[in-house]
TORLUMLO-686150 format. One record per atom (N, C-alpha, C): x, y, z; residue in one letter. Coordinates in steps of 0.02 Angstrom, whole numbers, padded with zeros to 5 digits, always signed. Layout:
<bavexs>
XYZA ...
</bavexs>
This chain:
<bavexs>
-00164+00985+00206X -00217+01034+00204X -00279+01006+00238X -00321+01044+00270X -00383+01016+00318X -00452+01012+00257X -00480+00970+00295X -00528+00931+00267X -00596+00985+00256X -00626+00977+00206X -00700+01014+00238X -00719+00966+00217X -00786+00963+00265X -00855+00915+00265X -00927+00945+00264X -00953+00927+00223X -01011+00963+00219X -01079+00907+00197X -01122+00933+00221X -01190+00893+00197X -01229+00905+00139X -01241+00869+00103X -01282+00882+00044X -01336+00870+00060X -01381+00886+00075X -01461+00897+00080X -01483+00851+00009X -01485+00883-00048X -01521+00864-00102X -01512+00778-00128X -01447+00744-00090X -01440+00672-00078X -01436+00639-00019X -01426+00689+00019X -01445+00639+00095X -01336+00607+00092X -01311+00630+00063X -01238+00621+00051X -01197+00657+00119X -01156+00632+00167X -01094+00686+00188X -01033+00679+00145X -00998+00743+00118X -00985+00761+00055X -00903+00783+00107X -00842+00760+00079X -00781+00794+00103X -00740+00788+00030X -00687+00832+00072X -00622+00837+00014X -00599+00889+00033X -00517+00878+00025X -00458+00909+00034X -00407+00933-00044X -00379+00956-00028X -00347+00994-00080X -00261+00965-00090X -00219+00934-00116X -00151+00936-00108X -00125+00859-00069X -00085+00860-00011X -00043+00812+00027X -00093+00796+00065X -00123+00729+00090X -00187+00721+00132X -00131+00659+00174X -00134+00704+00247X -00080+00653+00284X -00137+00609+00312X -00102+00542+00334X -00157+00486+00391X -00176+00528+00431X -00157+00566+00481X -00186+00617+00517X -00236+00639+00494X -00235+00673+00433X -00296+00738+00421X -00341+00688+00372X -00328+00624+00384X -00381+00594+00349X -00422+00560+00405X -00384+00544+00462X -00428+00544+00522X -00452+00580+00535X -00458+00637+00541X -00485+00687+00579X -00540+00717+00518X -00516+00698+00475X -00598+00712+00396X -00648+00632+00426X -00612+00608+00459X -00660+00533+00457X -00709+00527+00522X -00650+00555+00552X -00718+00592+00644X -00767+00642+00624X -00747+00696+00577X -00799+00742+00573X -00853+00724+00531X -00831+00672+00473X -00885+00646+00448X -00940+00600+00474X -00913+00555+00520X -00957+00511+00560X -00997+00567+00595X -00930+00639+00645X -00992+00647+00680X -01065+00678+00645X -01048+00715+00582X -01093+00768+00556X -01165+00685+00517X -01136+00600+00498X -01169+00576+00461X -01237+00547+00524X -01200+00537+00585X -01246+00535+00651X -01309+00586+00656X -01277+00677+00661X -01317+00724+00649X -01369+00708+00614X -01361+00702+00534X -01398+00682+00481X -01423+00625+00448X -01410+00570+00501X -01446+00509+00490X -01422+00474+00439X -01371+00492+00406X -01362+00473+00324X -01306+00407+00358X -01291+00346+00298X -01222+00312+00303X -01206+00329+00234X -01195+00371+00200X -01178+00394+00108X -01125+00448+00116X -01070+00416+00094X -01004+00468+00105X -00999+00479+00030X -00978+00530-00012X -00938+00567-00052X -00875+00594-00048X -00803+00559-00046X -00741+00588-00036X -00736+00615-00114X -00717+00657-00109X -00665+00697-00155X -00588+00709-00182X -00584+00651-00207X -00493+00645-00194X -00458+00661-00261X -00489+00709-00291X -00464+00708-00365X -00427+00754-00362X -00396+00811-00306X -00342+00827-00296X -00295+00816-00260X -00311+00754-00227X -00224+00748-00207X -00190+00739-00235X -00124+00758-00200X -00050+00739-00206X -00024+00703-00154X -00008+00643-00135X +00035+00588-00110X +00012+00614-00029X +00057+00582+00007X +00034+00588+00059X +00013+00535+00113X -00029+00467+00063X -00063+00413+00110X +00012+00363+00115X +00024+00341+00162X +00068+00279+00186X +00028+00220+00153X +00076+00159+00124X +00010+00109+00125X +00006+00060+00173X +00015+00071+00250X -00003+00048+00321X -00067+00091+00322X -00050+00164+00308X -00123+00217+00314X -00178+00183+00271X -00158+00155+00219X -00215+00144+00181X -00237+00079+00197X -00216+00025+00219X -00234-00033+00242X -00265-00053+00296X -00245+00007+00327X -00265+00007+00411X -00341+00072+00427X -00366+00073+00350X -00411+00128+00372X -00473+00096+00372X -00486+00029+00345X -00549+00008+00383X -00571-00011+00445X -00505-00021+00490X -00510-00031+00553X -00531+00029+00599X -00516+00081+00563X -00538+00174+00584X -00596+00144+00575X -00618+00128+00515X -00702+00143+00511X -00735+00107+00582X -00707+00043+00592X -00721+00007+00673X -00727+00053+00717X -00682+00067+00729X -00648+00112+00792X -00712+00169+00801X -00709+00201+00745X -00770+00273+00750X -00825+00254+00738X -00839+00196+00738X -00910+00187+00734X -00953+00182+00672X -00899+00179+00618X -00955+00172+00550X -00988+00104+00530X -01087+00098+00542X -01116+00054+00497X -01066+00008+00433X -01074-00055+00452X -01073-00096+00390X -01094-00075+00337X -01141-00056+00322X -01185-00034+00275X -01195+00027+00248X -01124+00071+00281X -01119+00111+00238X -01105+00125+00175X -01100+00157+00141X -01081+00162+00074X -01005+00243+00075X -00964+00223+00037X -00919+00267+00023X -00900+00274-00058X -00888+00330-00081X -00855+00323-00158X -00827+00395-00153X -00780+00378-00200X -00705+00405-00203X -00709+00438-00276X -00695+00505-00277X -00686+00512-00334X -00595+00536-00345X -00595+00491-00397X -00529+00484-00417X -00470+00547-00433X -00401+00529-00403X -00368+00595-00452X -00352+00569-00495X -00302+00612-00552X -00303+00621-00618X -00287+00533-00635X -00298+00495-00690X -00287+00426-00708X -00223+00427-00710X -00188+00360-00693X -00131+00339-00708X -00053+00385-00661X -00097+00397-00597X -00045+00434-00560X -00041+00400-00503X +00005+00411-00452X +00013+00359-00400X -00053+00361-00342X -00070+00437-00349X -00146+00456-00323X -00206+00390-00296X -00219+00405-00389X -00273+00354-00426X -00252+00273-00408X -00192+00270-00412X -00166+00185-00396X -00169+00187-00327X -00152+00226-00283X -00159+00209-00200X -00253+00209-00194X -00298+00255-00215X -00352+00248-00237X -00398+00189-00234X -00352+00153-00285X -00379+00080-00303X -00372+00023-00253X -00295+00052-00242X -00270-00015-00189X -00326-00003-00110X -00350+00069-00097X -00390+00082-00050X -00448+00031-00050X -00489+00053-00110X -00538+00005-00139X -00524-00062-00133X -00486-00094-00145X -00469-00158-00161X -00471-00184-00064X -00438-00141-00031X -00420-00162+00038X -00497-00152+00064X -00539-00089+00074X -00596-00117+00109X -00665-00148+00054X -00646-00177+00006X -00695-00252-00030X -00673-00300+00024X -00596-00292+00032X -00586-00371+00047X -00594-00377+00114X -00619-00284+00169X -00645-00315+00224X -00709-00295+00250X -00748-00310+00175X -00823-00308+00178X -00863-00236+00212X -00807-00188+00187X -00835-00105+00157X -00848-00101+00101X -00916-00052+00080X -00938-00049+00021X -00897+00027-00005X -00845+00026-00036X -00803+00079-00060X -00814+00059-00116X -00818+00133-00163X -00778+00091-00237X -00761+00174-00265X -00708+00158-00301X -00674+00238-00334X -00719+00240-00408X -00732+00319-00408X -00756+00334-00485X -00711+00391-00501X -00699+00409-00568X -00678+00441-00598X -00731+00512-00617X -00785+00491-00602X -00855+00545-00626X -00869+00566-00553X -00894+00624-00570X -00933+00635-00489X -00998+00608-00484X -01041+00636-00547X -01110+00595-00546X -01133+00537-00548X -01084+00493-00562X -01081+00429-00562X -01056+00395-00481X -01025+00419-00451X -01015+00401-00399X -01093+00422-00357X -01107+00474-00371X -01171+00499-00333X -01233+00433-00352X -01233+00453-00404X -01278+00363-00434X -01281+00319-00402X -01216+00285-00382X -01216+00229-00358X -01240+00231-00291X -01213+00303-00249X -01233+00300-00189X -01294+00287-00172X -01332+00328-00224X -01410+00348-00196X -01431+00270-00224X -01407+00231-00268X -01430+00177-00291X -01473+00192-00382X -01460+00247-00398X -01471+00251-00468X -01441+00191-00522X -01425+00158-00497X -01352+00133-00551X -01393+00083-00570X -01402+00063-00627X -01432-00023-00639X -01397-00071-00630X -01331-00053-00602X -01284-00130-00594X -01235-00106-00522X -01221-00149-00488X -01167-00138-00428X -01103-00145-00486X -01090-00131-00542X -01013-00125-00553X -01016-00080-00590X -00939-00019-00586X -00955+00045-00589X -00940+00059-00662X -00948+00109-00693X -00965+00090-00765X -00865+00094-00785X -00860+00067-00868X -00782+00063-00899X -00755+00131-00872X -00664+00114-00849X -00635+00180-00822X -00661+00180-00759X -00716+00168-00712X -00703+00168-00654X -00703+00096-00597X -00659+00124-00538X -00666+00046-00515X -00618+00014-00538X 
</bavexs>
């Protein structure tokens, strides 16, 4: 299913999410439209929405997606957060392993289970860089 991307004004956030099977394809092509629309808007603060998928990522797709971020041009210093699908599904575990892969190549990702809490961290509300129990 295709991606929408949209801008949140009231955080300075570009905001996506898909619905269902999210192939490597249509997660590239959510990852071009987001760079191009975060250029438009000056922002590096992504909001994915992944609390409905269903399966879909390869884990070559998922390992190999910080090198996308190279490729298209995304700031170091961006920020990304993930909001989680349902706990304890293969979703949420590919999720993590996402997270886990760009920490270790010095992308600032991290999955939440909350939406407002992911928003927090983005904007820098959070009193701590670690995301509160249950997420992360």
């Amino acid at each position: 299913m295709p991606w929408t991307v949209d801008y949140n004004a009231e955080f300075n956030i570009i905001e996506s999410a898909s619905v269902g099977r999210v192939t490597d394809d249509e997660f590239i092509k959510g990852a071009i439209r987001s760079r191009e629309l975060s250029r438009d808007k000056n922002t590096k603060l992504f909001l994915i929405d992944a609390s409905k998928w269903k399966g879909g990522a390869s884990v070559v797709g998922l390992y190999d997606r910080p090198a996308l971020y190279e490729e298209l041009g995304f700031e170091r210093d961006s920020k990304g957060a993930l909001i989680l699908p349902p706990s304890g599904s293969k979703e949420a575990e590919d999720a993590k392993f996402y997270e886990t892969v760009c920490a270790n190549r010095a992308w600032q990702v991290r999955v939440f289970s909350d939406r407002q809490k992911a928003i927090n961290w983005l904007i820098n509300k959070e009193s701590s860089n670690k995301p509160d129990a249950g997420d992360g």
